[in-house]
C-alpha positions in Angstrom: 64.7 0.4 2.0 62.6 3.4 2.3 62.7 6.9 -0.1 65.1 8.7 2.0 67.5 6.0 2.6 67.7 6.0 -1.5 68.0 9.6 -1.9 71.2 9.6 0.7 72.6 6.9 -1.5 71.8 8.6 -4.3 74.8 11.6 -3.2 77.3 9.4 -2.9 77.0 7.8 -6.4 79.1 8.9 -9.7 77.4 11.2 -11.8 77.0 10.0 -15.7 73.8 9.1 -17.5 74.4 5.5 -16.8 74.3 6.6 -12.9 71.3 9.1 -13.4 69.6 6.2 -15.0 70.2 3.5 -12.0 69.8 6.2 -9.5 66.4 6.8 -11.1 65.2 3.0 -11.4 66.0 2.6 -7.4 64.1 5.8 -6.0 60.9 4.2 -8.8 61.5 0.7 -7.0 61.7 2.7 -3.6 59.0 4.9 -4.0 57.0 2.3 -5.6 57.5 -0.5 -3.0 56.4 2.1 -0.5 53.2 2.7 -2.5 52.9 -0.9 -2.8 52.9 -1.6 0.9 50.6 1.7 1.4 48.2 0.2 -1.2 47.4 -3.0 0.7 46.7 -1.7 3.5 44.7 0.4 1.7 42.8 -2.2 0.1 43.0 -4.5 3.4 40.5 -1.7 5.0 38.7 -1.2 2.0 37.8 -4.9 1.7 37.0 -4.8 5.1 34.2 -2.2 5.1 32.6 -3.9 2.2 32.6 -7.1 4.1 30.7 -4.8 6.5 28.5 -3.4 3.9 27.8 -6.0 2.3 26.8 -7.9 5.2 24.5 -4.9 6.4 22.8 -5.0 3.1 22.5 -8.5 3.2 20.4 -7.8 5.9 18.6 -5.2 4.9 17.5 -7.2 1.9 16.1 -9.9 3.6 14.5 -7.3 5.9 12.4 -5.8 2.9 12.0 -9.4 1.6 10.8 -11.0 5.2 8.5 -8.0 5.1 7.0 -8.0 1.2 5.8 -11.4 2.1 3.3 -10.6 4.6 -0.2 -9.8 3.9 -1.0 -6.2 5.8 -4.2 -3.7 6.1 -4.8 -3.6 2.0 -5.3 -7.3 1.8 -7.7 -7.3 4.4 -10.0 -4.6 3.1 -10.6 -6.8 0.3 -12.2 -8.9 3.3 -15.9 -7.6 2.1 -16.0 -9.6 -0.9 -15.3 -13.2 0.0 -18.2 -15.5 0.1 -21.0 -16.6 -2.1 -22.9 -14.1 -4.2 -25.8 -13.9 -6.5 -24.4 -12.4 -9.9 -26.7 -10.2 -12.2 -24.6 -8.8 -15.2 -26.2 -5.8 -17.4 -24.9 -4.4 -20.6 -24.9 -0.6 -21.6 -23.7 -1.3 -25.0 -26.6 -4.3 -26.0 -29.7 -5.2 -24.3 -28.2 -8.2 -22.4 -28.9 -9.4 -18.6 -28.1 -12.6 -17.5 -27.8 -13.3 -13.5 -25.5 -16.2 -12.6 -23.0 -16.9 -9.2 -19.8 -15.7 -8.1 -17.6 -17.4 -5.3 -14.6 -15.2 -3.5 -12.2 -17.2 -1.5 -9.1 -16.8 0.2 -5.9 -18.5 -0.4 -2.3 -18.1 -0.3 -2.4 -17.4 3.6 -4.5 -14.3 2.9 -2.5 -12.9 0.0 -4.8 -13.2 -2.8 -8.2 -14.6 -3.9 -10.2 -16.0 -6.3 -13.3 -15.6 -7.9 -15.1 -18.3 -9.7 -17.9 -16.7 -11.8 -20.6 -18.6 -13.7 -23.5 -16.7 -15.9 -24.2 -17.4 -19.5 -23.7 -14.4 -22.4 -26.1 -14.4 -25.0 -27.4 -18.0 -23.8 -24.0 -19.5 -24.0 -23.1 -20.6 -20.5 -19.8 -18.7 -19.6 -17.4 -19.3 -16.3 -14.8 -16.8 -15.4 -11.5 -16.8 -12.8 -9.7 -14.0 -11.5 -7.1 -13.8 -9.2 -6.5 -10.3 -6.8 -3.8 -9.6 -4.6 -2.0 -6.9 -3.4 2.1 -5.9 -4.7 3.4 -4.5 -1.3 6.8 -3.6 -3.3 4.7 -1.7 -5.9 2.0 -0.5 -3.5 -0.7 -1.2 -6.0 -3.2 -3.9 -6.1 -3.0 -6.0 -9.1 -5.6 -8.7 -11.0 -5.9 -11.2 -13.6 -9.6 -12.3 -15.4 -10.0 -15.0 -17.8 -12.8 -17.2 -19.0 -13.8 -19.4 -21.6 -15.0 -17.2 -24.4 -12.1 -15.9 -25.0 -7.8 -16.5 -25.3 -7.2 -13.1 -23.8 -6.1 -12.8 -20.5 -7.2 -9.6 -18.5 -4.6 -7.9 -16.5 -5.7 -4.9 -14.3 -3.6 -2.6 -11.7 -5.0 -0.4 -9.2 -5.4 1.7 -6.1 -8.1 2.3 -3.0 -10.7 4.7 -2.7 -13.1 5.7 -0.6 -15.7 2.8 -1.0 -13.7 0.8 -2.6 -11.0 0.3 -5.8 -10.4 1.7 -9.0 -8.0 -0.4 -11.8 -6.6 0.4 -14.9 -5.8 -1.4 -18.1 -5.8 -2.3 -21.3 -8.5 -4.0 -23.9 -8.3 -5.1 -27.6 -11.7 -5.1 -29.8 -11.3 -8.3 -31.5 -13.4 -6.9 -34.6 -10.7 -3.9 -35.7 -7.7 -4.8 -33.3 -7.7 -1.5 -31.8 -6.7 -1.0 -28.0 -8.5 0.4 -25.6 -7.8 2.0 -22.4 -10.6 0.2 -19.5 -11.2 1.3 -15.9 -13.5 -0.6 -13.6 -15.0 0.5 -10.2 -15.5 -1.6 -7.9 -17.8 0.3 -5.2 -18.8 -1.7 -2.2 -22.4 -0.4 -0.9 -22.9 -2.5 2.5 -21.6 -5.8 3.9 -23.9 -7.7 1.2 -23.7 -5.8 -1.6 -21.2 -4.0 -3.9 -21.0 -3.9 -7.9 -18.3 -4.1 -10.5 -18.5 -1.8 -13.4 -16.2 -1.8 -16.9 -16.0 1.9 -18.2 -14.6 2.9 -21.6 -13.0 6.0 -22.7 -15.9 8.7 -23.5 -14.6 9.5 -27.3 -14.4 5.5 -28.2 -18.0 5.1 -26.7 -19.2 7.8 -29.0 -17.6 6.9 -32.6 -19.7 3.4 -31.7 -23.3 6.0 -31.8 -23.1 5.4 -27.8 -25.2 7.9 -26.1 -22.3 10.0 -23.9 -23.0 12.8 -21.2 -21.3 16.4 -21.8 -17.9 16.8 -20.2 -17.8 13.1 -19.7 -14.5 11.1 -19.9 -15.5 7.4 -19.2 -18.7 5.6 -20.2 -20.3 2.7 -18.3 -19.8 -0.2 -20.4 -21.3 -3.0 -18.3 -22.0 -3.7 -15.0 -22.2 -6.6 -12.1 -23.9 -6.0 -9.4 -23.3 -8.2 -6.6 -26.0 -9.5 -3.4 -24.7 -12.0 -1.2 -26.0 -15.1 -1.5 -28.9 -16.3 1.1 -27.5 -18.9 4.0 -23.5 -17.4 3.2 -21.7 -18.4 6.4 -18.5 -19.5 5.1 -17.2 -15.9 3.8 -14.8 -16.3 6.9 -12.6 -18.6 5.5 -10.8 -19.2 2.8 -10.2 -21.7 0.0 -7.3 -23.3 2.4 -9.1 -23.0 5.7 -7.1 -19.4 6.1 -8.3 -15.8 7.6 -7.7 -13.0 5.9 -7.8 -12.1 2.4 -9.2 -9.4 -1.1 -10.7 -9.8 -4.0 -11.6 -7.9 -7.4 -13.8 -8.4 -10.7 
């Protein structure tokens, strides 16, 4: 029964509340079933195009995720640092220098690498990790340092420059257990050398009686200069026998 067959009814029926109120009930169950039959079909073509949607984005997502996995050009400008490497660490803040050895490999099928870093700080030997890779979803290059002096770990995010990268992070003096904000530069100055250098902010460098240029806002903190070592042919491959790769520390 559809809403005009109701209303035609509707004429021919008594008049009287009881009437009105029937009358009433039928043209609701009329209208409504049309509604009714209206609304699935709605519904019908509205599941349908999120079926569609949702399939599309289904695809789309393992598009982007198909794609986030693969190492590109910023993993391969890191190429520079893997191989062997003569290490000599200098201190701004003390008179320290030590010189010790550094190895950069390549794992992960060229999406990160790893240093291993031995020296010795105030004659106590020292050996230091870090792993660098680059975030394609982020688009920043990201790194973690630990050793074993300390139960800090080191985490550092940056971006490319010029000649080379430039991270940012945090760092907590274990004397007052105030933070710091840190920035190291890592400049690469040929295909066997570059150097790694910690920088604090200018103002913290000068409440410790460091000695701080005019106008400046970061002070050299320490620095690692890095010469590759004599007889490195294996800065080709990586850790797993893979091409391709970056590095940072």
């Amino acid at each position: 029964m559809n809403a005009s067959t109701i209303i035609r009814c509707a004429g021919s029926l008594p008049r009287g509340p009881i009437a009105a109120v029937g009358i009433a009930a039928a043209l609701a169950f009329g209208l409504g079933f049309v509604a009714a039959t209206r609304s699935v079909d709605s519904n019908q073509e509205l599941a349908s195009s999120v079926l569609v949607q949702d399939q599309m984005d289904q695809e789309a997502m393992m598009e982007a995720w198909m794609e986030s996995m693969q190492p590109g050009e910023q993993h391969e400008a890191m190429d520079a640092m893997v191989g062997t490497w003569k290490a000599e660490l200098k201190s701004m803040m003390a008179p320290m220098e030590s010189v010790g050895t550094a190895t950069f490999t390549r794992g992960m099928n060229g999406k990160f690498v790893r240093q291993d870093f031995n020296s010795n700080m105030m004659g106590i030997p020292m050996h230091g990790i870090s792993f660098t890779g680059y975030n394609k979803v982020l688009d920043r290059y990201e790194s973690v340092w630990f050793d074993d002096m300390n139960t800090a770990m080191s985490f550092m995010t940056g971006k490319k420059t010029e000649n080379g990268w430039e991270y940012h992070g945090e760092e907590t003096d274990p004397m007052t257990g105030n933070t710091l904000d840190i920035r190291d530069l890592l400049i690469v100055h040929g295909e066997d050398h570059f150097t790694f250098t910690r920088q604090y902010p200018a103002q913290a460098m000068k409440a410790q009686g460091m000695p701080v240029p005019e106008g400046a806002e970061w002070v050299d903190g320490f620095q690692v200069s890095y010469t590759r070592a004599e007889g490195d042919h294996d800065h080709d491959h990586d850790h797993d026998g893979n091409s391709g790769g970056n590095s940072h520390r």
